[in-house]
DOTI-286842 format. One line per field, with one value per residue (C-alpha): x, y, z. Coordinates in steps of 0.02 Angstrom, whole numbers, plus 50000, padded with zeros to 5 digits. Layout:
% residues N
east = c(X_...);
north = c(Y_...);
up = c(Z_...);
//
This chain:
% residues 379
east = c(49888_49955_49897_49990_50143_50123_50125_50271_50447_50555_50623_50783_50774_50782_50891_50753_50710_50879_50886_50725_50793_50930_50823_50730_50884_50903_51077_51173_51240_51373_51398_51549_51648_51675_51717_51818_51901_51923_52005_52146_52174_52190_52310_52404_52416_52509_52603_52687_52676_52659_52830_52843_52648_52756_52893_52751_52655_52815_52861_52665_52659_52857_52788_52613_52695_52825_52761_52856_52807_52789_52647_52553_52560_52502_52330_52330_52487_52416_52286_52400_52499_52361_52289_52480_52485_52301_52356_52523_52415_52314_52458_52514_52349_52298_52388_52252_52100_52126_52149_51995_51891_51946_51887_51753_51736_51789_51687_51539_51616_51661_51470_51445_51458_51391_51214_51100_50924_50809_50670_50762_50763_50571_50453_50394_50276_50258_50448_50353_50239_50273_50190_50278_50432_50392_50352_50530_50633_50523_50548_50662_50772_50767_50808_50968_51027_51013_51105_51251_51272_51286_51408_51502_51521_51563_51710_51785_51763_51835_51995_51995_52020_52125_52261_52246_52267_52421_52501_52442_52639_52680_52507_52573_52750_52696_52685_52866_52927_52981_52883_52970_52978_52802_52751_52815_52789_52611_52614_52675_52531_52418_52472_52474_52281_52227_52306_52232_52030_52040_52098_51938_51833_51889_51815_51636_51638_51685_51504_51413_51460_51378_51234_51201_51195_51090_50980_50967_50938_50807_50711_50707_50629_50515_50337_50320_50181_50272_50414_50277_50193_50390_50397_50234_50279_50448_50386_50218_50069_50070_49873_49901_50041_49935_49822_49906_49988_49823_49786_49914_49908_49742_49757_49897_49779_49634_49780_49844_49686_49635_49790_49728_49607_49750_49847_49906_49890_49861_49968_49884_49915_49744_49676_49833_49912_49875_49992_49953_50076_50102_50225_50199_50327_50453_50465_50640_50547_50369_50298_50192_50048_49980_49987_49924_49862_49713_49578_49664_49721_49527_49487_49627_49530_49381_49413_49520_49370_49263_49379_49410_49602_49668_49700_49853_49853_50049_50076_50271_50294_50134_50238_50410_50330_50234_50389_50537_50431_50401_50249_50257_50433_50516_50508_50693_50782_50788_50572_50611_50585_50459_50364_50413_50289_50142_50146_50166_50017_49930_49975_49924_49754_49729_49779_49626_49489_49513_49552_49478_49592_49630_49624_49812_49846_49910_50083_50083_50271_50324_50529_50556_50741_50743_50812_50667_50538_50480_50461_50640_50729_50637_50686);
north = c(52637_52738_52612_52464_52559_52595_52404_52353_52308_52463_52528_52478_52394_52519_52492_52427_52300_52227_52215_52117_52007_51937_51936_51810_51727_51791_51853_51828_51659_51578_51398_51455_51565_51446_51303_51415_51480_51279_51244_51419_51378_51191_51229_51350_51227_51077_51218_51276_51113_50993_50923_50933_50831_50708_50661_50625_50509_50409_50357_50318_50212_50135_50073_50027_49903_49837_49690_49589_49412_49489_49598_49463_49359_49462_49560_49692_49743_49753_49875_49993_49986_50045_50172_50243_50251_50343_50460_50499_50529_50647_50733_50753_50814_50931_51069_51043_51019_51156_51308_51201_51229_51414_51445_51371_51491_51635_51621_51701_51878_51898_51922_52004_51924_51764_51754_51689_51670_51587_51598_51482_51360_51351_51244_51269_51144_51238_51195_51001_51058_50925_51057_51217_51130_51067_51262_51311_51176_51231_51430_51547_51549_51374_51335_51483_51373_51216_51311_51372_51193_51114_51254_51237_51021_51058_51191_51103_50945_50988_51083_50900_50808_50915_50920_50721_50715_50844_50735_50572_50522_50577_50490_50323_50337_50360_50154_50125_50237_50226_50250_50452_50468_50416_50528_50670_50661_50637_50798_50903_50837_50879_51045_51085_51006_51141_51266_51224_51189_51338_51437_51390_51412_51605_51640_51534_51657_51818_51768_51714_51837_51997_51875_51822_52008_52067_51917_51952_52130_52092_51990_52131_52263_52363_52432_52622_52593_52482_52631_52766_52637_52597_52793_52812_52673_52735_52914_52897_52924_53110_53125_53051_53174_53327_53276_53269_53428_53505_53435_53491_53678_53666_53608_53760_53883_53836_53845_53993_54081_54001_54136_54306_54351_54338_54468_54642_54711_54663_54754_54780_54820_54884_54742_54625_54591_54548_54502_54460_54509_54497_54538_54485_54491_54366_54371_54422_54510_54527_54361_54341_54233_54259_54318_54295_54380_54392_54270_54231_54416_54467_54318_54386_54550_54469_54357_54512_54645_54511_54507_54693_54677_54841_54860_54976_55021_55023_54950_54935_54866_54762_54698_54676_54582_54462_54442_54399_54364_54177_54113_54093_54175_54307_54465_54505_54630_54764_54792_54807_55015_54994_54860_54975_55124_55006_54934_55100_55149_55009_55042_55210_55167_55023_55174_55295_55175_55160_55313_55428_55584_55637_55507_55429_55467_55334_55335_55380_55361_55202_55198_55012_54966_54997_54800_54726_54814_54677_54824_54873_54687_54658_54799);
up = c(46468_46601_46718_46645_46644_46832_46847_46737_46836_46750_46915_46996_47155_47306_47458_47552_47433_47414_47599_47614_47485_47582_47722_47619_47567_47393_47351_47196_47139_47018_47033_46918_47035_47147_47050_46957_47127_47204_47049_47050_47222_47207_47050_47157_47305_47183_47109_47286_47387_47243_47266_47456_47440_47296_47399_47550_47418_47345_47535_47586_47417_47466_47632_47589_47473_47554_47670_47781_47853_48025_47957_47868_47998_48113_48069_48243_48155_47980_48016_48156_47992_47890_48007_48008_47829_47821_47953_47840_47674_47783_47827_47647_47569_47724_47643_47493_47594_47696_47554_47469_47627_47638_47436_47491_47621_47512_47359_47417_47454_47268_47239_47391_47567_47653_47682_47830_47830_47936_47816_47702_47816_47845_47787_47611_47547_47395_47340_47324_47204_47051_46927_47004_46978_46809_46779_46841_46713_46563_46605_46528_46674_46664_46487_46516_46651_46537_46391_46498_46559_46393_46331_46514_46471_46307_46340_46500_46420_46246_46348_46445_46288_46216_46352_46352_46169_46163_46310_46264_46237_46409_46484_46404_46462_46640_46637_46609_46738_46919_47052_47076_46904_46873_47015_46963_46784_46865_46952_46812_46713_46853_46853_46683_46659_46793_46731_46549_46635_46754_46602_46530_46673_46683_46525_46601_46750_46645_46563_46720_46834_46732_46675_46864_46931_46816_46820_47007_46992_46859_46945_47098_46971_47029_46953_46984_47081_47204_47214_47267_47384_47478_47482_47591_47701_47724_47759_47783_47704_47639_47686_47852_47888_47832_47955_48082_48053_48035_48190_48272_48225_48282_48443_48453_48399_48522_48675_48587_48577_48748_48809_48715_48876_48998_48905_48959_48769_48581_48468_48274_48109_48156_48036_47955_48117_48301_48430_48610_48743_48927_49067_49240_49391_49368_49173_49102_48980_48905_48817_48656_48688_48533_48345_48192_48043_47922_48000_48133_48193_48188_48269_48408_48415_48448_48606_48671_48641_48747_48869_48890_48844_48787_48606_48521_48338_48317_48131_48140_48281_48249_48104_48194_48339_48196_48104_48254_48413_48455_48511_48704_48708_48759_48633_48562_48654_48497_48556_48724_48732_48612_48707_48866_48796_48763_48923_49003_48927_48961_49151_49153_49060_49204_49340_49245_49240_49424_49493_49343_49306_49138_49009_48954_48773_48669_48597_48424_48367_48458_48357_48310_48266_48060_48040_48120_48026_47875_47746_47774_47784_47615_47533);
//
């Protein structure tokens, strides 16, 4: 069980996903919005310019159909006369075309932006497939789509009929009336038609838009499994990345404990803590070039017992050095006096062992700074 619900889509679709999505072309669509937006616009455009666009018809129609016998007599003439004409009605409806093109243009932003893909333009032989396409018309999504174009037809085409009914009087009359009169009766009922269809095409798109977005979104779901495997490929693999890191603070330890025998001293706890340090001419200041505790502070002892490096028991310091010395650093500046003694020990045990003399004794109260001791910043 706890399979299956691993696999089923109940996770919204993550950044990434969306992204690859429009890489692939798939962004949401309503047929309706921009129908719905051609029509507002093109409803607009007769409502401003309709007149102006009127007046530019009635004298196109005036001189279209007024002939003399020059011009029938004559056919070059005829058709400079007709391409004059065109050129006028162009003139007159460019206003239209143009805000047409520009919803056009528009539409897509009010679902998000425009959209290119070169992987929709590839090759897909699979989009030939008689029996995948069969499988498309008789799906769910399918069968929505052919609902919402019956209802569409039936509410743009009842709010058609309706406006023709309730103006049938003024339809009729259009007949009897002069070519200005006619025209702009005409326009009026132009107007008034849009106004009534795109009226009814708002509430389409009030129901499409929602249904198309989550439709989209839907169809994006994602399985929980699919979520954890996007999360290791976006971060990486946890496994992976704990091996490496294990890696990695191995290869430090070997160079770290490849240092110890070069030290000058290794401070202890004697047995929690171990901290390799040395100070040779041109350092600002002695350098840790090890540390480590438990396993890996014996371990220290070890390789420096080998390698004859001089060992002090000095537990706070031990401690201090542990807790705010870097490895291959500089130690902080509050340790230099107590760093000072050990080494001057260490010197004067170096001096002994080749000289002889009486034997250096160690220091037993090295004074570390009370705010870098651990005990006391915990308490």
């Amino acid at each position: 069980m706890a399979e299956e619900s691993d696999l089923e889509k109940t996770e919204p679709a993550s950044g990434r996903r969306l992204e690859q999505a429009r890489e692939e072309g798939q962004v949401p669509r309503s047929r309706e919005i921009g129908a719905f937006l051609i029509l507002l616009v093109s409803a607009s455009a007769f409502w401003f310019v309709g007149p102006w666009m009127m007046q530019r018809t009635t004298a196109i129609v005036r001189r279209g159909l007024t002939l003399d016998e020059h011009l029938l007599r004559d056919p070059q003439t005829m058709l400079l006369r007709f391409a004059d004409l065109s050129l006028d009605a162009l003139v007159s409806f460019a206003p239209l075309l143009l805000v047409l093109v520009v919803a056009a243009l528009i539409s897509p932003f009010l679902l998000g932006s425009w959209n290119f893909s070169l992987k929709v333009l590839s090759p897909d032989l699979g989009r030939l497939d008689p029996i995948k396409g069969l499988s498309r018309l008789i799906s769910w999504s399918g069968l929505l789509e052919l609902v919402k174009a019956v209802a569409k037809a039936l509410l743009v085409g009842g709010v058609a009929t309706w406006v023709l009914w309730s103006e049938r009087n003024d339809i009729f009359a259009l007949f009897g009336q002069s070519i200005e009169v006619g025209l702009s009766s005409a326009g009026y009922l132009v107007n008034y038609s849009f106004l009534m269809i795109v009226m009814a095409m708002l509430l389409i798109v009030a129901i499409d838009v929602p249904f198309q977005l989550w439709q989209y979104h839907d169809k994006l779901k994602m399985s929980k499994q699919e979520v954890k495997q996007e999360g290791k490929e976006m971060e990486g693999n946890p496994e992976v990345k704990g091996r490496i890191r294990q890696l990695q603070r191995e290869a430090a330890r070997k160079r770290m404990m490849g240092a110890v025998p070069t030290a000058d001293v290794i401070v202890t706890n004697p047995t929690h803590f171990a901290v390799a340090l040395a100070y040779k001419s041109g350092m600002g200041a002695p350098k840790v070039l090890a540390k480590g505790m438990g396993e890996i502070a014996m371990k220290i002892r070890e390789i420096g017992a080998e390698n004859g490096v001089p060992m002090l028991e000095a537990p706070p310091l031990a401690r201090a050095l542990y807790r705010h010395a870097d490895l291959d650093q500089e130690i902080p500046s509050g340790l230099y006096a107590a760093v000072a003694e050990v080494l001057a020990y260490v010197y004067q045990l170096a001096n002994w062992r080749q000289v002889g003399g009486n034997y250096p004794m160690p220091p037993h109260e090295i004074v570390v700074p009370a705010e870098l001791v651990p005990e006391v910043v915990n308490g």
